[in-house]
C-alpha positions as CSV (number, residue, x, y, z in Angstrom):
1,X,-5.1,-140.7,10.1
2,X,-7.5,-139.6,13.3
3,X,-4.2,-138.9,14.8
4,X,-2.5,-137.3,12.3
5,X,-5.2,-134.8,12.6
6,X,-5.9,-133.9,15.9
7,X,-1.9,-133.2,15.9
8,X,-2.5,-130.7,13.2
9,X,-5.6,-129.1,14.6
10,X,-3.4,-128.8,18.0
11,X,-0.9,-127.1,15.6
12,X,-2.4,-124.2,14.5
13,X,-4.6,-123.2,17.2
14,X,-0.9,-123.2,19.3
15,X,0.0,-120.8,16.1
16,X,-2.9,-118.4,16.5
17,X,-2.2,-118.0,20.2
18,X,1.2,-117.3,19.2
19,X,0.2,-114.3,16.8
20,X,-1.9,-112.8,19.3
21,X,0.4,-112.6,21.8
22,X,3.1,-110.7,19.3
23,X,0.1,-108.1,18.6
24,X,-0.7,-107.9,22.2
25,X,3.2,-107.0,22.6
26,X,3.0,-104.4,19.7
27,X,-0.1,-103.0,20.7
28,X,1.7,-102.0,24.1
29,X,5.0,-101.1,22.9
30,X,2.9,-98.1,20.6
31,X,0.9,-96.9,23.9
32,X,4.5,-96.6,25.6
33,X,5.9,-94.6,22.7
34,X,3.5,-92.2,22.4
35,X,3.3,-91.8,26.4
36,X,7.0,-91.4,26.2
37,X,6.5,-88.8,23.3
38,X,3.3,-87.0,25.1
39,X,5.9,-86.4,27.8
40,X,9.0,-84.9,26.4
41,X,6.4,-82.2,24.7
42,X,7.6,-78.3,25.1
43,X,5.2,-75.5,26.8
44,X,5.7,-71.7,26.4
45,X,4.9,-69.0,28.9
46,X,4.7,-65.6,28.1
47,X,5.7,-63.7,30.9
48,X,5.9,-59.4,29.9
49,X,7.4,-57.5,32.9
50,X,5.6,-54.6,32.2
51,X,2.1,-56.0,31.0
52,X,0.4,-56.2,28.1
53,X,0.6,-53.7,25.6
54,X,-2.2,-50.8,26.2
55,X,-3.9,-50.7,22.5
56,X,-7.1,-48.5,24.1
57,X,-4.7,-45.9,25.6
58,X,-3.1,-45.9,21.9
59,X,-6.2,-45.2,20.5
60,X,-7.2,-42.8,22.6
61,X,-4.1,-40.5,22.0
62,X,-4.7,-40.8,18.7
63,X,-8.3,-39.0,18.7
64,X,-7.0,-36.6,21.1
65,X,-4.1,-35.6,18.6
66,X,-6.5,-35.3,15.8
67,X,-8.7,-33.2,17.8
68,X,-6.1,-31.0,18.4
69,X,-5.1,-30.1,15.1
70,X,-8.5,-29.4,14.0
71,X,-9.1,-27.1,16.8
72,X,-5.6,-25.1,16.4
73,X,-6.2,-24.8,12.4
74,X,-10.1,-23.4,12.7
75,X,-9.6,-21.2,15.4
76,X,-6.0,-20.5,16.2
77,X,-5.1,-19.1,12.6
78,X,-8.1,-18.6,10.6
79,X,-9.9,-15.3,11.9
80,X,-6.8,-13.2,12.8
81,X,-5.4,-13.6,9.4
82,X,-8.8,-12.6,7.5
83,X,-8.3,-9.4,9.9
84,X,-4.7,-8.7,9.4
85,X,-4.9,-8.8,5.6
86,X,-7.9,-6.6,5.9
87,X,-6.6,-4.2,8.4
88,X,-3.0,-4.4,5.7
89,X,-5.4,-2.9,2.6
90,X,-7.6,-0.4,4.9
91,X,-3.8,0.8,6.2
92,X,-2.2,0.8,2.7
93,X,-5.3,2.9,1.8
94,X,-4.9,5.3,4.4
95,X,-1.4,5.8,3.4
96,X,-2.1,6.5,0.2
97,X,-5.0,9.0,1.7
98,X,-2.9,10.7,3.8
99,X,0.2,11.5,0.9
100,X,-2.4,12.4,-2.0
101,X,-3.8,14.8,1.0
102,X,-0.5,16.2,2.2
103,X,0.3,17.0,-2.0
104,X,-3.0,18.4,-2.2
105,X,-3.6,20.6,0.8
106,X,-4.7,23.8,0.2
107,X,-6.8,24.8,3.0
108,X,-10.2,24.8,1.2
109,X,-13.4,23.0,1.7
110,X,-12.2,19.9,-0.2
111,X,-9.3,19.5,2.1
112,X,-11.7,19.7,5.2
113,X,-13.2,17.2,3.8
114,X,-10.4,14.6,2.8
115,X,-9.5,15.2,6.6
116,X,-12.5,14.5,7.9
117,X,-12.0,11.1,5.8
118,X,-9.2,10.6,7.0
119,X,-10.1,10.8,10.8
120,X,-12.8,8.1,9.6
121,X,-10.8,5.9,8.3
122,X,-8.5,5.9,11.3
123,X,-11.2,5.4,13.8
124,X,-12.3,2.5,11.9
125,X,-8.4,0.8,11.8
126,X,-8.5,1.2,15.3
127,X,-11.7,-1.0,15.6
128,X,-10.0,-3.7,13.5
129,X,-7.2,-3.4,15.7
130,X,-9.1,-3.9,18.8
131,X,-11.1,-6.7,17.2
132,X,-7.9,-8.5,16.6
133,X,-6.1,-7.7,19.9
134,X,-9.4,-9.4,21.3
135,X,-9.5,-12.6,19.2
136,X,-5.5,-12.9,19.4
137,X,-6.1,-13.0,23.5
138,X,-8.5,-15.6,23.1
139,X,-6.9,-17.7,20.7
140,X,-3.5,-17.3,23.5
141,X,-5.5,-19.1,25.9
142,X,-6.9,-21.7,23.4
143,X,-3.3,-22.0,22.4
144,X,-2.5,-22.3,26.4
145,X,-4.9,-25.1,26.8
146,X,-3.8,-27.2,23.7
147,X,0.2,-27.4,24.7
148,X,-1.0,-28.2,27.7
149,X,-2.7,-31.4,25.8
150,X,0.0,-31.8,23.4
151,X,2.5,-31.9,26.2
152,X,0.4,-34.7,28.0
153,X,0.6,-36.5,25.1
154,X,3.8,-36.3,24.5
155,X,4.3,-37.4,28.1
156,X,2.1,-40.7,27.4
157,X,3.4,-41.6,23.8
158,X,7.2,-41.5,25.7
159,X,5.8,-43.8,28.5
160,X,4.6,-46.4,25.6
161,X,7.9,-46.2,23.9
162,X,8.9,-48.6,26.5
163,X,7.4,-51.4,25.2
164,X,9.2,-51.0,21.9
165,X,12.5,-53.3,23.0
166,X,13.7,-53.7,19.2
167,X,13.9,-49.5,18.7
168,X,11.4,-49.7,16.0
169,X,10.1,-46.9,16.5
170,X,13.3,-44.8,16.7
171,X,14.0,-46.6,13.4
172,X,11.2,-45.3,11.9
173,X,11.6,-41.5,12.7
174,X,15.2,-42.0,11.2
175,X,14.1,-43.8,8.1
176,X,11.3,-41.0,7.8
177,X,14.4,-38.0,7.7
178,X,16.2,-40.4,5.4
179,X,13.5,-40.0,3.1
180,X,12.9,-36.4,3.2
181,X,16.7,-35.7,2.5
182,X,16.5,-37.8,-0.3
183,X,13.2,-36.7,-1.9
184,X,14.7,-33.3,-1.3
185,X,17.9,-33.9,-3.0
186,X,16.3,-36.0,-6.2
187,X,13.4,-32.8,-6.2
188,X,16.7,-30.7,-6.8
189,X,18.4,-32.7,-9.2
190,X,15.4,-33.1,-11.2
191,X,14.5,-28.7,-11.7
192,X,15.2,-27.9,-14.9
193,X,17.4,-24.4,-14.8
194,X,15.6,-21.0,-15.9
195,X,16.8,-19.9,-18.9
196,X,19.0,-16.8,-19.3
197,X,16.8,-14.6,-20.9
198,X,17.7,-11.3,-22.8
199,X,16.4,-8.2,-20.9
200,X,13.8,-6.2,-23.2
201,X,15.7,-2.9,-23.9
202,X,14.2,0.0,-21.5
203,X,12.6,-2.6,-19.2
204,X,13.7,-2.9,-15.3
205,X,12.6,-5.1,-12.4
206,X,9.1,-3.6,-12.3
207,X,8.7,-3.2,-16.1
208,X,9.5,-0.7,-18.9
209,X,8.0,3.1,-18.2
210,X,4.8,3.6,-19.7
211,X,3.4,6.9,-18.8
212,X,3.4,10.1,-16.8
213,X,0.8,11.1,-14.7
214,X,-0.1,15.0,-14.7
215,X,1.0,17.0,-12.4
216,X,0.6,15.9,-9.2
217,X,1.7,19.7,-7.3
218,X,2.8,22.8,-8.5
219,X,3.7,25.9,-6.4
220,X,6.2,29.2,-7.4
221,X,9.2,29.0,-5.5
222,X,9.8,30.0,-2.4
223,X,11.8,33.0,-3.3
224,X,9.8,34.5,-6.2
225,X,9.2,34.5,-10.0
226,X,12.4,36.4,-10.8
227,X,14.0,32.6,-10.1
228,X,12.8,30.9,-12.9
229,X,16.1,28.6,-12.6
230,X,16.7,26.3,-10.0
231,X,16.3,22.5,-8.5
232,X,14.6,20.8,-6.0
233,X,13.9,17.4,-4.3
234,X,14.5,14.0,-1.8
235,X,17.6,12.3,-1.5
236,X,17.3,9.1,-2.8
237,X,20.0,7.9,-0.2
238,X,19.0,10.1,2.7
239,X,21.0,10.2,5.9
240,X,19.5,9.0,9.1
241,X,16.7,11.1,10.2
242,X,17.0,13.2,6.8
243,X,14.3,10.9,5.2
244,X,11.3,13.0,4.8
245,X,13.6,15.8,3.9
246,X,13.2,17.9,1.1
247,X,15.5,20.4,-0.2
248,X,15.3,23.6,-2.8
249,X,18.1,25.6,-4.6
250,X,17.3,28.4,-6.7
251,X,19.7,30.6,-8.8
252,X,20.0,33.9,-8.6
253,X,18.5,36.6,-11.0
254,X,20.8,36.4,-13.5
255,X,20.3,32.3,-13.7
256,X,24.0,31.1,-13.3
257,X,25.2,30.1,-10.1
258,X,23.3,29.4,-6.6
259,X,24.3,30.3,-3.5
260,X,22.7,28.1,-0.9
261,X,20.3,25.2,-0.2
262,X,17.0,25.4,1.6
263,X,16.3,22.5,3.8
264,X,12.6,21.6,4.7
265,X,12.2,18.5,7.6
266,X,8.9,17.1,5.6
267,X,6.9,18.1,3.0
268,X,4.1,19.8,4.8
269,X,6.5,22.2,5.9
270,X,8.1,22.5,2.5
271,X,4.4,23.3,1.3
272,X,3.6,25.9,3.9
273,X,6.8,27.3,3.6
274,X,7.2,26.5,7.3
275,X,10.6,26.2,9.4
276,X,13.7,25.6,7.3
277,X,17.5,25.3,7.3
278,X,19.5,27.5,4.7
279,X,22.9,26.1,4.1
280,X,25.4,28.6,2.4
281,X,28.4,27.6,-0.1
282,X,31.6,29.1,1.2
283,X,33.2,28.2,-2.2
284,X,32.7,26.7,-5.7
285,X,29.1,27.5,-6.0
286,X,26.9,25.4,-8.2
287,X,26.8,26.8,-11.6
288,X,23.7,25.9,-13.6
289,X,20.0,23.8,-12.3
290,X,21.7,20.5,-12.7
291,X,22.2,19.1,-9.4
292,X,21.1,16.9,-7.5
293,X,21.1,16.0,-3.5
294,X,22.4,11.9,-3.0
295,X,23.9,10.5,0.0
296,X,23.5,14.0,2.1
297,X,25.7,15.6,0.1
298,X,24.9,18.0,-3.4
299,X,26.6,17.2,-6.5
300,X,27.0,20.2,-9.2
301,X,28.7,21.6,-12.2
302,X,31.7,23.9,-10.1
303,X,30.9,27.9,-11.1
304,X,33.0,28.3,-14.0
305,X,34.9,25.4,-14.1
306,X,34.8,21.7,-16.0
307,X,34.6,20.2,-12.8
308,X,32.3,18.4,-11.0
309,X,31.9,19.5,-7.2
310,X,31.0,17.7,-4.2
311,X,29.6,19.6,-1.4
312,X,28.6,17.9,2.3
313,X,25.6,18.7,3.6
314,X,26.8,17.9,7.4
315,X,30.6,19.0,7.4
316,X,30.0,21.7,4.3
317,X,33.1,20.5,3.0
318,X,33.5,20.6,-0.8
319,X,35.7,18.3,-3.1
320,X,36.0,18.6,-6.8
321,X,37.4,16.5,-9.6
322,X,37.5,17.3,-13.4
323,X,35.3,15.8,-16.2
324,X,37.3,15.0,-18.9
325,X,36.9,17.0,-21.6
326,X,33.3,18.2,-20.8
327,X,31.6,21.0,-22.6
328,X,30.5,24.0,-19.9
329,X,29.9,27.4,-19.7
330,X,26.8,26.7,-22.6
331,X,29.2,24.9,-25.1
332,X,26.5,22.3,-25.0
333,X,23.4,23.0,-23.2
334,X,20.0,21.2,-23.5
335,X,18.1,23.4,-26.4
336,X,14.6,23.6,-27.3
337,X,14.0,24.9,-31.2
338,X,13.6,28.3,-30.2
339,X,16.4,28.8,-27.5
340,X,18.5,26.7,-24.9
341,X,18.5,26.3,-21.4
342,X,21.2,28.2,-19.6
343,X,24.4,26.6,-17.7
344,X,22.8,22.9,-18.3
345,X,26.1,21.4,-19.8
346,X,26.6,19.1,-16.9
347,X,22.9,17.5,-15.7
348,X,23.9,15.4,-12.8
349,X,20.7,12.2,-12.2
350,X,20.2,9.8,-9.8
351,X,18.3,6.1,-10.2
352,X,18.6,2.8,-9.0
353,X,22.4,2.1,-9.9
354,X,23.6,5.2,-8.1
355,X,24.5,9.1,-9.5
356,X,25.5,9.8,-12.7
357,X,26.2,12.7,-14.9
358,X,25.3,13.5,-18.6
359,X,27.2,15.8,-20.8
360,X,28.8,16.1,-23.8
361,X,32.7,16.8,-25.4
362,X,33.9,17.8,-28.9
363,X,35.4,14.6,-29.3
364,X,31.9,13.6,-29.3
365,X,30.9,16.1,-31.7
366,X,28.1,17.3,-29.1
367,X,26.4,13.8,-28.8
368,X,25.3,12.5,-24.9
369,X,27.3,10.8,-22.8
370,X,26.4,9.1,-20.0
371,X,29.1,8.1,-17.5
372,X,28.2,6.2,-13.9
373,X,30.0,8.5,-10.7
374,X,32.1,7.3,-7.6
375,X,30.2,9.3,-5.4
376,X,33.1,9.4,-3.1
377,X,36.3,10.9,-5.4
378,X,34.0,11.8,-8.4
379,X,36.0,9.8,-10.8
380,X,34.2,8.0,-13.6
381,X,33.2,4.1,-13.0
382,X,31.2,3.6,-16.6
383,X,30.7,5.8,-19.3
384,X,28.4,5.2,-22.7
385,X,28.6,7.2,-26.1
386,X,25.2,7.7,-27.7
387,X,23.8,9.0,-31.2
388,X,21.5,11.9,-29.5
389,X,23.1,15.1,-30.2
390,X,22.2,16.9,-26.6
391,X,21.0,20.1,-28.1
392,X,18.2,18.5,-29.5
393,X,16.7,16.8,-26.3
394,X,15.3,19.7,-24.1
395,X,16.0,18.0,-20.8
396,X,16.9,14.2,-19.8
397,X,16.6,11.3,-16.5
398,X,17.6,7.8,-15.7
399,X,15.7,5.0,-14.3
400,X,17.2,1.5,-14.4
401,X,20.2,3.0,-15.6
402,X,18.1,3.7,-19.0
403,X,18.8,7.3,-20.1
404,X,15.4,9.1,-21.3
405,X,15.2,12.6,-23.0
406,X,13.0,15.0,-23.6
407,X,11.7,17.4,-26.4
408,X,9.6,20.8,-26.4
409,X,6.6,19.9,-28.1
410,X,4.7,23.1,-27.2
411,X,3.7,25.1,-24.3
412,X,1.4,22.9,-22.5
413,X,3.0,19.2,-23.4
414,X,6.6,18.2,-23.3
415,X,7.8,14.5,-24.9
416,X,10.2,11.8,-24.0
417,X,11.1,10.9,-27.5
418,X,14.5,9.0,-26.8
419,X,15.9,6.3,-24.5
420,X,19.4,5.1,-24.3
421,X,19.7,1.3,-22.1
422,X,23.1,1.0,-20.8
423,X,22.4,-2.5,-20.1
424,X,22.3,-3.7,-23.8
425,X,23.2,-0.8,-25.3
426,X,20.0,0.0,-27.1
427,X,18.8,3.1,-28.4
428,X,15.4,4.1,-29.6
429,X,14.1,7.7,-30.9
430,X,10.1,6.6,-31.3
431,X,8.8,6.6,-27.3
432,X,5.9,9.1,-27.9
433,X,5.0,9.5,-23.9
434,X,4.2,12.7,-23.8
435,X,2.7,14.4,-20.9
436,X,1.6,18.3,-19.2
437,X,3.1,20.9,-18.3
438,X,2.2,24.3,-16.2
439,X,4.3,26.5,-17.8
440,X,6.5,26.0,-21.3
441,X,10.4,25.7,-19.8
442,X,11.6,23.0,-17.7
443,X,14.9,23.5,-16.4
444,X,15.6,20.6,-14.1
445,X,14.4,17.5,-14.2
446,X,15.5,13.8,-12.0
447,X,13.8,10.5,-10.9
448,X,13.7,9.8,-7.8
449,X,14.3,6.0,-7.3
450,X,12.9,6.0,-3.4
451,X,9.2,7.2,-4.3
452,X,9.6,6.9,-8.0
453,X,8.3,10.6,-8.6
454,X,9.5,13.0,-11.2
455,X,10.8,16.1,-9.5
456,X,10.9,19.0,-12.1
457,X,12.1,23.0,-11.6
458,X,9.7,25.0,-14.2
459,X,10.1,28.5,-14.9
460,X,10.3,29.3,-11.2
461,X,7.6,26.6,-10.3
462,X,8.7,23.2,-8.3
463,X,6.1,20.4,-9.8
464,X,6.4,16.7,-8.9
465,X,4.7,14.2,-11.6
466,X,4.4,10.0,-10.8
467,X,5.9,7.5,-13.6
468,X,3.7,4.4,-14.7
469,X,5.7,1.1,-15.4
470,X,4.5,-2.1,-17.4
């Protein structure tokens, strides 16, 4: 039994050995492993050829840039403008100024005094404009200074481009432009079209006419009170150097026919009755006061004749072409209730649209026509039938290619009563705009679409009146 037992105590301490010799074993083979592990570990070295990337420098263009644009929106823009618009009104003014005092120069005290004004006024745009040539001088050198900084920026922002390897940056600009084009293009597809609307009958670009002022001159003629016929005017079309020109025809004493035009370089000679130009007809004088100067050249009823004439004011060449079946020689004059205008069968107006000519024909039993002129072979591009029989309108005009008529209403006031729109076709008889006179008979009356004036001939007197739009 004793021995039985030793053998088994023998036993299992030989066991125990045993197990902590496979631990030992284990133990190592784990502190190989992960010595073997630590290594096959990988290490990374960032190694940038041209050094790290400069966020400071970054930063500091930035600050630079925004300074820049503050500066050049204060002080580049800002005070010049305020002094252009202002020195725009005070020379708009003066403008004004100077044409109300060249239509209303008479010589007397008042006109010293408007001159005087004047003189003012000029001396005082001439301050503004050496105020501005100063600040504009400083604001160059400002300017000066900041493309010099924008340039230097631009040279550093190019020199950190370099570090942008993946062209992000050039991406970017692209994508940007991308995005502009297409905003732009959805912007457009989105605007909803404007709607065709209907013109207003007797309304054009800058509104329907409204009023006429008084008169804004009046002076007799320049070849006496026994010319109580006649014309004068501006070319609405005027030939180089012929655009402060003015022009006069009276007829002769027995208020037919005319045998030359008076030319005056500007209006303060046509006023003062200065230096002029008289250009004779060598054949087919004007018959009547309804001509009219466009595109150098005069257009008239031919003495005598249904035909409308032509004449150059630079080669004095006439042409002629017949009206077709126009009244002339009085068959349908313009009439007031008591008597009718002599020789006014053919009225010849200009406006916006060009030259034109009203008249009538017995096929229109008298009624107005309005036909649109070729100014070059006279023949008829447009013509319109109204329901205004031309005796009973005292004179007539266009503007807009709108046809409006007068009526005598007594010896100080005269009426436009009627309007005819070629553009719709409209006709009304209830205008009411009446407005003064100087003496009771007009005889010639045309718009003038350049200064939008009223030039009228009046028992021998040349008066000019201004139209009011809406």
């Amino acid at each position: 039994m004793v021995l039985l037992t030793d053998v088994g105590v023998r036993f299992g301490f030989f066991l125990i050995l045993i197990l902590i010799l496979i631990l030992s074993l284990a133990s190592a083979d784990r502190d190989a492993r992960g010595e073997a592990r630590a290594a096959k570990r990988c290490y990374c070295d960032l190694q940038m050829s041209d050094g790290p990337f400069p966020h400071q420098q970054l930063d500091e263009l930035y600050l630079i840039s925004q300074n820049c644009s503050l500066e050049l929106n204060k002080q580049q823009f800002n005070e010049p403008l305020e002094i252009i618009a202002y020195v725009d009104q005070k020379l708009r003014n003066l403008v004004q100024r100077i044409n109300e005092f060249e239509e209303e120069y008479d010589g007397e005290l008042y006109s010293i005094i408007s001159y005087r004004i004047i003189e003012i006024e000029i001396a005082e745009l001439n301050e503004l404009l050496n105020q501005l040539q100063e600040k504009c001088s400083r604001n160059n050198d400002e300017r000066t200074d900041l493309d010099t900084q924008a340039q230097n920026i631009t040279n550093k922002v190019d020199e950190l481009e370099k570090y942008d390897r993946l062209k992000v940056t050039q991406e970017h600009k692209r994508n940007i432009i991308l995005k502009r084009s297409l905003t732009s293009c959805q912007n457009a597809l989105l605007v909803t079209p404007t709607p065709y609307v209907s013109p207003q009958p007797g309304s054009c670009s800058f509104g329907r006419l409204k009023a006429v002022s008084n008169p804004r001159n009046s002076m007799l003629n320049h070849f006496g009170t026994s010319y109580s016929y006649g014309s004068w005017g501006k070319d609405p079309l005027p030939a180089p150097g012929k655009e402060d020109q003015y022009w006069l025809l009276a007829l002769t004493s027995s208020n037919r026919f005319g045998t030359k035009i008076r030319v005056y370089s500007s209006y303060s000679k046509f006023l003062t009755k200065g230096t002029h130009k008289d250009i004779n007809f060598q054949t087919h004088n004007p018959q009547g006061p309804g001509g009219v100067m466009y595109g150098d050249a005069y257009y008239y009823n031919c003495y005598n004749l249904d035909k409308l004439c032509k004449f150059n004011m630079t080669t004095l060449e006439v042409i002629s072409a017949t009206l077709p079946f126009a009244g002339f020689n009085d068959k349908f004059p313009y009439c007031t209730l008591a008597s009718c205008y002599l020789y006014t069968d053919m009225d010849l107006a200009t406006d916006e649209n060009g030259l034109w000519v009203l008249y009538s024909t017995a096929f229109s039993l008298g009624n107005l026509i309005v036909s649109r002129l070729n100014t070059t072979d006279l023949s008829l591009l447009e013509s319109w039938n109204t329901t205004l029989f031309k005796r009973s309108a005292s004179n007539a005009f266009l503007v807009c290619g709108i046809v409006y008529a007068t009526r005598y209403v007594s010896p100080e006031i005269e009426e436009i009563f009627y309007m005819f729109d070629t553009t719709t076709g409209v006709e009304q008889y209830n205008l009411k705009i009446q407005f003064r006179k100087i003496l009771p008979g007009i005889q010639y009356m045309n718009y003038n679409p350049r200064d939008k004036k009223l030039y009228v001939y009046s028992d021998a007197y040349v008066i000019s009146y201004s139209l009011t739009f809406e």
